[in-house]
C-alpha positions as a Markdown table, in Angstrom:
| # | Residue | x | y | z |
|---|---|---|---|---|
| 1 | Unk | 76.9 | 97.1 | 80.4 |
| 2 | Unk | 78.6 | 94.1 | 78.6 |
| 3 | Unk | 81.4 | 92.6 | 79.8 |
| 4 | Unk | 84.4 | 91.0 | 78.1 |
| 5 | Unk | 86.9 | 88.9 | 79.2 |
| 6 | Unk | 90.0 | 91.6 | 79.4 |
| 7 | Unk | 87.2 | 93.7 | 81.9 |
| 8 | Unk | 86.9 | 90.8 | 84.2 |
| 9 | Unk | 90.7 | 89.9 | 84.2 |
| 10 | Unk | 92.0 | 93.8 | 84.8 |
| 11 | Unk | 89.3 | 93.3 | 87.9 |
| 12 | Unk | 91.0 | 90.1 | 89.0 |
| 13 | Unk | 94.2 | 91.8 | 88.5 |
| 14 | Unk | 92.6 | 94.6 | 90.6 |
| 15 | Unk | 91.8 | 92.4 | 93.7 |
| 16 | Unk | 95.0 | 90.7 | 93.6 |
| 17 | Unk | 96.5 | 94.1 | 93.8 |
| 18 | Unk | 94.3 | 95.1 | 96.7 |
| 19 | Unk | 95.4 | 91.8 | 98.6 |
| 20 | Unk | 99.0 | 92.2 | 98.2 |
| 21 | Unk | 98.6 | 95.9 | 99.3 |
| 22 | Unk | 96.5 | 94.3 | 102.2 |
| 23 | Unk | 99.4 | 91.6 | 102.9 |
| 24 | Unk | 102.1 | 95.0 | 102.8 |
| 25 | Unk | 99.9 | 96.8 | 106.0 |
| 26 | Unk | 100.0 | 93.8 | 108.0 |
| 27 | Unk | 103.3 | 93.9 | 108.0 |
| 28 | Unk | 103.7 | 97.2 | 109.5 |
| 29 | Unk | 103.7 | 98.1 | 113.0 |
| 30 | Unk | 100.2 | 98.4 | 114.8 |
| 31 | Unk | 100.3 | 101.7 | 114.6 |
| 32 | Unk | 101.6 | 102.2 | 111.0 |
| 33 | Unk | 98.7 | 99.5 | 110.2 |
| 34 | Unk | 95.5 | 101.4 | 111.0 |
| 35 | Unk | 96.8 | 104.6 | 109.3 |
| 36 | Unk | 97.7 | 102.5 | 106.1 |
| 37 | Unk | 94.4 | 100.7 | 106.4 |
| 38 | Unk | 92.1 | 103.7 | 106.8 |
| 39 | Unk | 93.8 | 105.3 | 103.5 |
| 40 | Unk | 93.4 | 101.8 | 101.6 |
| 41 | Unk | 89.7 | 101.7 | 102.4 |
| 42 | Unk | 89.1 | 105.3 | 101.8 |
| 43 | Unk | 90.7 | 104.4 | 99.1 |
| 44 | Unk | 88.6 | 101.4 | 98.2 |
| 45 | Unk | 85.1 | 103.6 | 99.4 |
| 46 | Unk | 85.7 | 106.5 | 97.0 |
| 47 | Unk | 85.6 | 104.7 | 93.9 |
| 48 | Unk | 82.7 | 103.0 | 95.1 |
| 49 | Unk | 80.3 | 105.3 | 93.0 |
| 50 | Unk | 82.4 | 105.9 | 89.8 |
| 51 | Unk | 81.6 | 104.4 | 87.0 |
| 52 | Unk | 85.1 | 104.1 | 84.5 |
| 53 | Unk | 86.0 | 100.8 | 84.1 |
| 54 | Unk | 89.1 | 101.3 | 86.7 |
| 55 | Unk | 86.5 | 102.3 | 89.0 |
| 56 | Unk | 84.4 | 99.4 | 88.3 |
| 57 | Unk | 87.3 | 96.9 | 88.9 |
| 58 | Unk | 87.8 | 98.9 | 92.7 |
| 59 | Unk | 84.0 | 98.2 | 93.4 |
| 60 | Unk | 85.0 | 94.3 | 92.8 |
| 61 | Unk | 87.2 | 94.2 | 95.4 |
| 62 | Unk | 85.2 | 96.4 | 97.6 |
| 63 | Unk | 82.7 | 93.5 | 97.2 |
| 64 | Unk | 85.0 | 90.8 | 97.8 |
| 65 | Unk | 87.4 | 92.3 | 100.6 |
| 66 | Unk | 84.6 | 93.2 | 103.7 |
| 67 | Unk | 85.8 | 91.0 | 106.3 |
| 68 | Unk | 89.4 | 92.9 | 105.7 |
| 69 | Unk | 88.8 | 95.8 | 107.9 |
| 70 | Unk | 87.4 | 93.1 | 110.3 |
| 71 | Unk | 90.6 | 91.1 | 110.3 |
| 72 | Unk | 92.4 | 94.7 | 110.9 |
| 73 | Unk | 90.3 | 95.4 | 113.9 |
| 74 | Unk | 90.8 | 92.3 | 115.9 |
| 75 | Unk | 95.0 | 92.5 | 115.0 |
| 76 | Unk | 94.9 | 95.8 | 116.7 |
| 77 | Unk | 92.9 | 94.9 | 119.4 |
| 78 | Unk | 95.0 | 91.9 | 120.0 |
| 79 | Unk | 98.2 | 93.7 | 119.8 |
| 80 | Unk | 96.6 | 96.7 | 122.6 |
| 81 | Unk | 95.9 | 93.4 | 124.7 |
| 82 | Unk | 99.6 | 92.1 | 124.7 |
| 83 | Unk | 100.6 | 95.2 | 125.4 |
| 84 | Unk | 98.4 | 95.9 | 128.2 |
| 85 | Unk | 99.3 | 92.3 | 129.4 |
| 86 | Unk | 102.7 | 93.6 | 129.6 |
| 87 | Unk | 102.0 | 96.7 | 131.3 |
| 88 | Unk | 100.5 | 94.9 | 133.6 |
| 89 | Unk | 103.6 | 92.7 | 134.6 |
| 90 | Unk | 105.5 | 96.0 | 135.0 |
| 91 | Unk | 103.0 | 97.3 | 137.2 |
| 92 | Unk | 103.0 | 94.6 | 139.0 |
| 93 | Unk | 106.9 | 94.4 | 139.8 |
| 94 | Unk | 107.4 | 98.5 | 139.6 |
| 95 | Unk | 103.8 | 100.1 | 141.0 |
| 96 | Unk | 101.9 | 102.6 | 138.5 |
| 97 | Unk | 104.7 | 104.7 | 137.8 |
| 98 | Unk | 105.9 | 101.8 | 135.2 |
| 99 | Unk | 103.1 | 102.7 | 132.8 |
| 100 | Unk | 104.8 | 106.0 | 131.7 |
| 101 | Unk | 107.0 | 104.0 | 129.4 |
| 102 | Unk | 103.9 | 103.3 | 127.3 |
| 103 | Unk | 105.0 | 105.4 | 124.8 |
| 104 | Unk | 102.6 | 104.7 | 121.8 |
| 105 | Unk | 99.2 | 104.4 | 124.0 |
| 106 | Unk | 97.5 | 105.9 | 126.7 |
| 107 | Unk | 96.7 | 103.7 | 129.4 |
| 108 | Unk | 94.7 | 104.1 | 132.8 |
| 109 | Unk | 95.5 | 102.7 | 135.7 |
| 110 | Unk | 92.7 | 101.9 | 138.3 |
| 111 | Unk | 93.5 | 100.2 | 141.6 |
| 112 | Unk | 90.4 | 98.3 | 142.6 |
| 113 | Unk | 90.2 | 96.3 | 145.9 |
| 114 | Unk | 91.7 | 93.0 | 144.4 |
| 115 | Unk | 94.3 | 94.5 | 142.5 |
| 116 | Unk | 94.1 | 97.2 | 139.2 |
| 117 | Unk | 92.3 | 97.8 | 136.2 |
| 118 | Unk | 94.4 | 99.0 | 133.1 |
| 119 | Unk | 92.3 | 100.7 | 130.4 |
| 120 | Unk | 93.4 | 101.9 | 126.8 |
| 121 | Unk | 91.4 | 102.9 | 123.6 |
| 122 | Unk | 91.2 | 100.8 | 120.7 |
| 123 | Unk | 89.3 | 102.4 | 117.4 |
| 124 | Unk | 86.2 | 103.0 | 118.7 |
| 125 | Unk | 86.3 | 100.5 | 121.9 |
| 126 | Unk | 87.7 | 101.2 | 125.4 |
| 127 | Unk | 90.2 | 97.6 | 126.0 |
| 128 | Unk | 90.3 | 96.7 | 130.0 |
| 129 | Unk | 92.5 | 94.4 | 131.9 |
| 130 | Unk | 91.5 | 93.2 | 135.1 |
| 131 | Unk | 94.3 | 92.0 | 137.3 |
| 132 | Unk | 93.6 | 90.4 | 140.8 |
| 133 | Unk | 89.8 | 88.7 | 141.4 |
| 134 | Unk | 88.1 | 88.1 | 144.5 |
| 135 | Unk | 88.3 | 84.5 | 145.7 |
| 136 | Unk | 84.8 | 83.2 | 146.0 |
């Protein structure tokens, strides 16, 4: 395949597409985000084996853009840890009961003999919040 300048700068103009789409999801709400993100790199894997030159200019930014889905991964994880960090304050001043208003997760509560555990599910990893150590 020979390539030409105006193939190279529709793939550039591709990728900067793909970032500003990128830059758009992270302004969403976590929740809003890893929908929006799983569409974008289903998006991104389907034309990964085409072969039109549109196609071509998605598998450029397939190979420039893998730490993206990293990136996404760690924002939600640190959004379900400030809000477990919050749950925990209101479980704190208002017992168990004040985890019902955790509307957009599901959150365990474990009392352990120091305090509680609170527990959530984050993609494919469980997040856990330990409140109260022992005093050595």
């Amino acid at each position: 395949m020979c390539l030409r300048f105006a193939d190279v700068s529709s793939w550039i103009a591709q990728l900067r597409r793909g970032y500003d789409e990128i830059a758009r999801i992270s302004l969403l709400a976590p929740t809003d985000q890893q929908k929006q993100f799983a569409e974008f790199e289903a998006a991104l894997a389907q034309s990964k084996n085409a072969s039109d030159a549109k196609s071509m200019s998605r598998r450029l930014s397939v190979a420039l853009l893998p730490a993206v889905s990293k990136a996404f991964e760690r924002t939600s994880q640190h959004h379900l840890r400030r809000e477990l960090m919050s749950l925990a304050v209101q479980v704190q001043r208002h017992g168990p009961d004040a985890l019902k208003s955790a509307t957009h997760i599901k959150v365990e509560h474990h009392k352990t003999a120091t305090g509680f555990e609170l527990r959530a599910a984050c993609l494919d990893k469980t997040e856990v919040l330990v409140v109260g150590i022992a005093m050595q």
